[in-house]
C-alpha positions in Angstrom: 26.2 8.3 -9.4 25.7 4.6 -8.1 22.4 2.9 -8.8 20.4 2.3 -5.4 19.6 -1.4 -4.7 16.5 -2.5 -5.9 14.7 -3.5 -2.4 16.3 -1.3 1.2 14.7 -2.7 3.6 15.7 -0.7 7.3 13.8 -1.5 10.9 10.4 -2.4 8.7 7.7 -3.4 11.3 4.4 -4.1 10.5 1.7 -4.3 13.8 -1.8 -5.5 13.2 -4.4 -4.7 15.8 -7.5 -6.3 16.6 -10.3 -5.8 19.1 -7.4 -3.0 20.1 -5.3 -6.1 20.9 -2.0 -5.1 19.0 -0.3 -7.8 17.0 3.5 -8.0 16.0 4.2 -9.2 12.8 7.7 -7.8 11.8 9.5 -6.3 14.2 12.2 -4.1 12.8 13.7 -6.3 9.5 16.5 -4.6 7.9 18.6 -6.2 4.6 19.0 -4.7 1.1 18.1 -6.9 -2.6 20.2 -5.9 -5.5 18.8 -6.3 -8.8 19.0 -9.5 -10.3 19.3 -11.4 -7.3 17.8 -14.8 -6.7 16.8 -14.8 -2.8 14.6 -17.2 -0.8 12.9 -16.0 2.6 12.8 -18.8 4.7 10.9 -19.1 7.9 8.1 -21.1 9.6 4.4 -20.5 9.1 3.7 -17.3 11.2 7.6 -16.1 11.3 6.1 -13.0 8.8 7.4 -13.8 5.3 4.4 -13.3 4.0 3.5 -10.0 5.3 7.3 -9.1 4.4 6.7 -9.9 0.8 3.4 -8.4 0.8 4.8 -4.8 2.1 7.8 -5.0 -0.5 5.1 -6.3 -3.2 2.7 -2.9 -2.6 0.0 -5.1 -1.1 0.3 -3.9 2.4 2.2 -1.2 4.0 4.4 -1.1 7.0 4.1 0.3 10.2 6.9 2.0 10.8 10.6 1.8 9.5 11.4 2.8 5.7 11.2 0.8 2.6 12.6 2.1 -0.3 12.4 0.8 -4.0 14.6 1.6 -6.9 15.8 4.6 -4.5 12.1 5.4 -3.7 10.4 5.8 -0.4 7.4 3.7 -0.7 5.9 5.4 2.4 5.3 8.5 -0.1 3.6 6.5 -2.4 -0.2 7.2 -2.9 -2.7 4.3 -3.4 -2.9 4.8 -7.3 0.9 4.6 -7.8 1.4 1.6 -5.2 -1.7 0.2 -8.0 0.8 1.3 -10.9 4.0 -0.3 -9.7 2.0 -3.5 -8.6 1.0 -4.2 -12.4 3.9 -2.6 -13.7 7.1 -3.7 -11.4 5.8 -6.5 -9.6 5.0 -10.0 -10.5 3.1 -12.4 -8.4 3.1 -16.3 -8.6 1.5 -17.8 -5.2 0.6 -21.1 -4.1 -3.1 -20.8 -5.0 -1.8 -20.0 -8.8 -5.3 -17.4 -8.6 -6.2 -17.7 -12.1 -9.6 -17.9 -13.7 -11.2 -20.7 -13.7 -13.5 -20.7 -17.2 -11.5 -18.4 -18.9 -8.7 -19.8 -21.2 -5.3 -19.6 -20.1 -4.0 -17.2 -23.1 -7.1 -14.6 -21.1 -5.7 -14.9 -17.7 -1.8 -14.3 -19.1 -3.5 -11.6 -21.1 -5.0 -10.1 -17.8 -2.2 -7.8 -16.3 -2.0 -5.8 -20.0 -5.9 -5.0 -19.5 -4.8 -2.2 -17.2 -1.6 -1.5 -18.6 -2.7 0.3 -22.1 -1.7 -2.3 -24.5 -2.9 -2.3 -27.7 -5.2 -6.0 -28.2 -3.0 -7.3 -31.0 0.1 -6.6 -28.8 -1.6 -8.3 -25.9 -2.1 -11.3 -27.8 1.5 -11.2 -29.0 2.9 -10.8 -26.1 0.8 -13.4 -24.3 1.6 -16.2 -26.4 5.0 -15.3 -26.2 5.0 -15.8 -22.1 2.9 -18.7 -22.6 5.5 -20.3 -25.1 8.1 -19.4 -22.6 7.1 -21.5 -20.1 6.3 -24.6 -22.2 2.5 -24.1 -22.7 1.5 -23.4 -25.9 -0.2 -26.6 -26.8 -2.8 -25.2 -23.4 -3.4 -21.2 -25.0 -6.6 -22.2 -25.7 -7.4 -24.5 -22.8 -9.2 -23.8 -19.5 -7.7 -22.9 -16.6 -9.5 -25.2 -14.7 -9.4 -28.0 -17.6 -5.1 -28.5 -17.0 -2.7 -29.6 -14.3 -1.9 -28.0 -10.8 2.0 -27.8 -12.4 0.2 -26.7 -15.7 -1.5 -24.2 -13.9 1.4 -22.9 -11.9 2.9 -22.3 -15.0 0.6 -20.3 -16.5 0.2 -17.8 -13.0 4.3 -17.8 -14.0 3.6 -16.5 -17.6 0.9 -13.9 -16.1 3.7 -12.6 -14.0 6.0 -12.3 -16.5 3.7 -10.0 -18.9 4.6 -7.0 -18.4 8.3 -7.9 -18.0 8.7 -6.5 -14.4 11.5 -5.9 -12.5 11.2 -8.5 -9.3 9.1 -11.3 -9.1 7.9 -12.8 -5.7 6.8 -16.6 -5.6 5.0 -17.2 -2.3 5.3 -21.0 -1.6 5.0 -21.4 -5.7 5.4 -25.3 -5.2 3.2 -25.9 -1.9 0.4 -27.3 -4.0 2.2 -29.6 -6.4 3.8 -33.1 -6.5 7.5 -33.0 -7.0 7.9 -33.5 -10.5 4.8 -30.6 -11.4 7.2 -28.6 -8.5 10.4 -29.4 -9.7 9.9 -27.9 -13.5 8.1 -24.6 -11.9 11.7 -24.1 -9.9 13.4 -24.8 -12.8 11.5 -22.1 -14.9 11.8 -19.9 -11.8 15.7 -20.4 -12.0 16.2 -19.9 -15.7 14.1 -16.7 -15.4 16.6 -15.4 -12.8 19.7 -16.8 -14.8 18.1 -14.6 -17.6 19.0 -11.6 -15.1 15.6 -11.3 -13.6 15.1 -10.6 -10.1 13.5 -13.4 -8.5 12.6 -13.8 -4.0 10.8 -16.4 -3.2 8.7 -17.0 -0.4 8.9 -21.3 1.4 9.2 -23.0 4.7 11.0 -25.4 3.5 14.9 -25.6 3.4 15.1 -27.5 0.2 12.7 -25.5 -1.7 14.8 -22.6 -0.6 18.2 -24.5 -1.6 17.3 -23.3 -5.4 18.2 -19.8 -4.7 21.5 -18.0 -4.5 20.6 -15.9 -1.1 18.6 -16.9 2.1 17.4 -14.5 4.3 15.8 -16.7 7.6 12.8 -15.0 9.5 11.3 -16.3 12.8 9.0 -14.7 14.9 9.4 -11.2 12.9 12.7 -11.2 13.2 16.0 -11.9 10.9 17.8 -14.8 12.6 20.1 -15.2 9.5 21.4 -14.0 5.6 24.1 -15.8 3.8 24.6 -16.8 0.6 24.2 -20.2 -1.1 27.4 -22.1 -1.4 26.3 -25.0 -3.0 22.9 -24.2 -5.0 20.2 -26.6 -6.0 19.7 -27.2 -9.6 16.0 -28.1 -10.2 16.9 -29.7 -13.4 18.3 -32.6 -11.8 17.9 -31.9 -8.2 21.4 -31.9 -7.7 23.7 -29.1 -5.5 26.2 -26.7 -7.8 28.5 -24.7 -6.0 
């Protein structure tokens, strides 16, 4: 029997109302993410990426049309197990990196395995090993809010990563960052997916999105395009690879 894709996505729309004013935000999106892809969805602020991630990420849930994960309709999902597949299948790095801020950056990596039933010597162990992973373990014992925006970044990467998940979704992970600090998160982000792990990232920007092998385009809630990347951008030296 075949494996289901990872992400189906079929006529998702998600409607938010106000004041009984109702607002569309997606308005029947339909595409499908096979494991270990590496997709960007691209669109301008207010096209609905956001609320598409958030919906395929268990923060949210649609309005109508189906979403189904690993084979699974996530509209049967009760609100404990959208909670367990959050910490357990789903890692989160987003523009605001969201760490805290007096707590040392081997706590907030360690974070995540709080509710996950790890023992405290594998957490430790398992957090220094993301942490090493991404180039940080001269910060373990650092503040959060004592290193770098990119420094930072990279830690809210290594969070993600704990509890190995199957798809991680970056929402503008470089929006806050110079190009340099922005240019070595892509290229972790990159070798992470090279590694085989699913990676969609969330940008407005065309370039940003030039790092991944897919790019689905959204404008007002809509898909106005989904082709792959011929000629992909390398963040190690900013160059284009077919």
């Amino acid at each position: 029997m075949a494996t289901p894709p990872l992400i189906t996505v079929q006529d998702l729309k998600k409607d938010y109302v106000t004041d009984e004013v109702v607002t569309e935000v997606l308005k029947g999106v339909s595409f499908t993410i096979e494991a270990g892809e590496f997709v960007s969805i691209m669109g301008p602020s207010g096209s609905g990426k956001s609320t598409l991630m958030h919906i395929m990420g268990f923060l949210d849930r649609a309005s109508g049309g189906t979403y189904h994960f690993k084979g699974e309709d996530a509209s049967a999902f009760s609100d404990d197990k959208l909670a367990a597949l959050r910490n357990r299948e789903i890692g989160f790095v987003f523009q605001s990196y969201n760490l805290l801020p007096k707590t040392t950056v081997l706590d907030n990596v360690k974070l995540p395995l709080t509710y996950a039933s790890v023992r405290p010597q594998a957490r430790e162990t398992r957090a220094r090993e993301a942490i090493a992973a991404v180039g940080l373990a001269h910060r373990a014992n650092h503040f959060s809010n004592q290193i770098s925006g990119g420094e930072q970044q990279r830690v809210a990467i290594a969070r993600a990563l704990i509890n190995n998940p199957s798809v991680i979704f970056a929402d503008e992970p470089t929006g806050n960052l110079d190009s340099k600090s922005g240019q070595q998160v892509m290229e972790i982000i990159q070798k992470l997916n090279q590694k085989g792990r699913t990676v969609i990232l969330v940008t407005h920007e065309q370039y940003t999105a030039e790092h991944a092998r897919r790019i689905i385009k959204i404008k007002d809630g809509q898909i106005i395009g989904d082709f792959g990347v011929t000629t992909q951008r390398l963040a190690s030296d900013g160059e284009l690879r077919k």
